[in-house]
N, C-alpha and C positions, 0 to 999 in steps of 0.2 A: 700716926705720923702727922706733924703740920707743917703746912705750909708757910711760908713768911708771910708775910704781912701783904697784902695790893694793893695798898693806897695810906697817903697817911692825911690827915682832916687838920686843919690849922683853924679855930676860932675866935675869932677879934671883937669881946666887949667893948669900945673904947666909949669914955664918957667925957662930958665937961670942954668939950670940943669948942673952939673958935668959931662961931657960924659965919664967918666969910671965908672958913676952909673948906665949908661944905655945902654951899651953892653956886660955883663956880665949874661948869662942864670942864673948862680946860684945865683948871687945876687937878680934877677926877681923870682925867685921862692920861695927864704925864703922872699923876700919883701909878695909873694902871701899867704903864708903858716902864716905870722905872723898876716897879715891884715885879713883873716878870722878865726884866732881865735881871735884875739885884738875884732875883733864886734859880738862875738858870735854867728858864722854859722858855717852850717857843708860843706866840701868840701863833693862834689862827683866826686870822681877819682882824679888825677894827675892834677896840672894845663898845659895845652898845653902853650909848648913858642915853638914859629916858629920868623924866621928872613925873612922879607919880604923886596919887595921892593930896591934891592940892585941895580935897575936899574938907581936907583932918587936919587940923592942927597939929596933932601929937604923931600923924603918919607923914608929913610932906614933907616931901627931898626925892635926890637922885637915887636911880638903884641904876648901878654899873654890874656888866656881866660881862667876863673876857674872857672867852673860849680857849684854853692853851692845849696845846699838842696830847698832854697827858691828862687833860681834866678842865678844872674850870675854876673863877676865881667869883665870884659874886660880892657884892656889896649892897648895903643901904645907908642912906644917910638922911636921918630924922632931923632936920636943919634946925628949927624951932626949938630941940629939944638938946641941940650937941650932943648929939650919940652917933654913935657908926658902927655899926654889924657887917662884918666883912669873914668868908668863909672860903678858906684855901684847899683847895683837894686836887690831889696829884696821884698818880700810880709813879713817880717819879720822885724820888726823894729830894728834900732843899731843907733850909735853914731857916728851923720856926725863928729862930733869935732875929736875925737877919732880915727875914720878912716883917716879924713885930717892929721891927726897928726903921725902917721903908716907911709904914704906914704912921707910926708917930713921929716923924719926921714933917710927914705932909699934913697930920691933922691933929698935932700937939694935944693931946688928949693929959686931961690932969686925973683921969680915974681908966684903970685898963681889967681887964678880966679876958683870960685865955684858958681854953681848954685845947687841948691835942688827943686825936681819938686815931688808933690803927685800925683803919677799915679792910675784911675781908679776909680773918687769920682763922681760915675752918681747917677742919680736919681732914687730910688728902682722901681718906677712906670712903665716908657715909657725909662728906660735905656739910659737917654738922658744927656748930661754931666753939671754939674751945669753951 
């Protein structure tokens, strides 16, 4: 017998990005604040934006992390480079569509790549993964 699914993974290639959308802390933050109310979660606490990586060319930018009720929402943003890597995981279901459509909203992305991954669908018996 299996069990349903625990969690489903949301992943955000976005490329070709505007780079004044993506070194702006406050922009990062109502981009976070709108995406999880757009999918119906609840945040826990403030989202952390920290600026890393200013040693790299090809690495510097914000990475945003927003703890929500049911999992977590991470972000990077390679400014230099207009890309942004953003990773949804929820044990609570929402709207990849909806979510994908939040974040090209805030950071106009002209190249996108998304995968969707159901994490945690083992086999009630011997916990073994289907």
């Amino acid at each position: 017998m299996t069990q349903p699914i625990w969690g489903q993974h949301l992943i955000l290639d976005l490329g070709a990005c505007p780079r004044e959308l993506l070194v702006n802390a406050d922009h990062l933050r109502k981009w976070t604040l709108e995406l999880v109310d757009g999918i119906g979660m609840k945040a826990f606490g403030a989202p952390q934006v920290e600026h890393f990586a200013t040693h790299s060319h090809d690495a510097a930018g914000y990475t945003v992390v927003q703890l929500i009720e049911t999992s977590n929402i991470c972000a990077h943003f390679a400014e230099n480079l207009g890309q942004v890597y953003i990773d949804i995981f929820s044990c609570k279901a929402f709207d990849n569509a909806l979510a994908e459509s939040i974040c090209v909203k805030y950071f106009e992305p002209k190249i996108i790549t998304r995968r969707v991954i159901e994490r945690g669908s083992f086999n009630a018996h011997n916990g073994q993964a289907d």
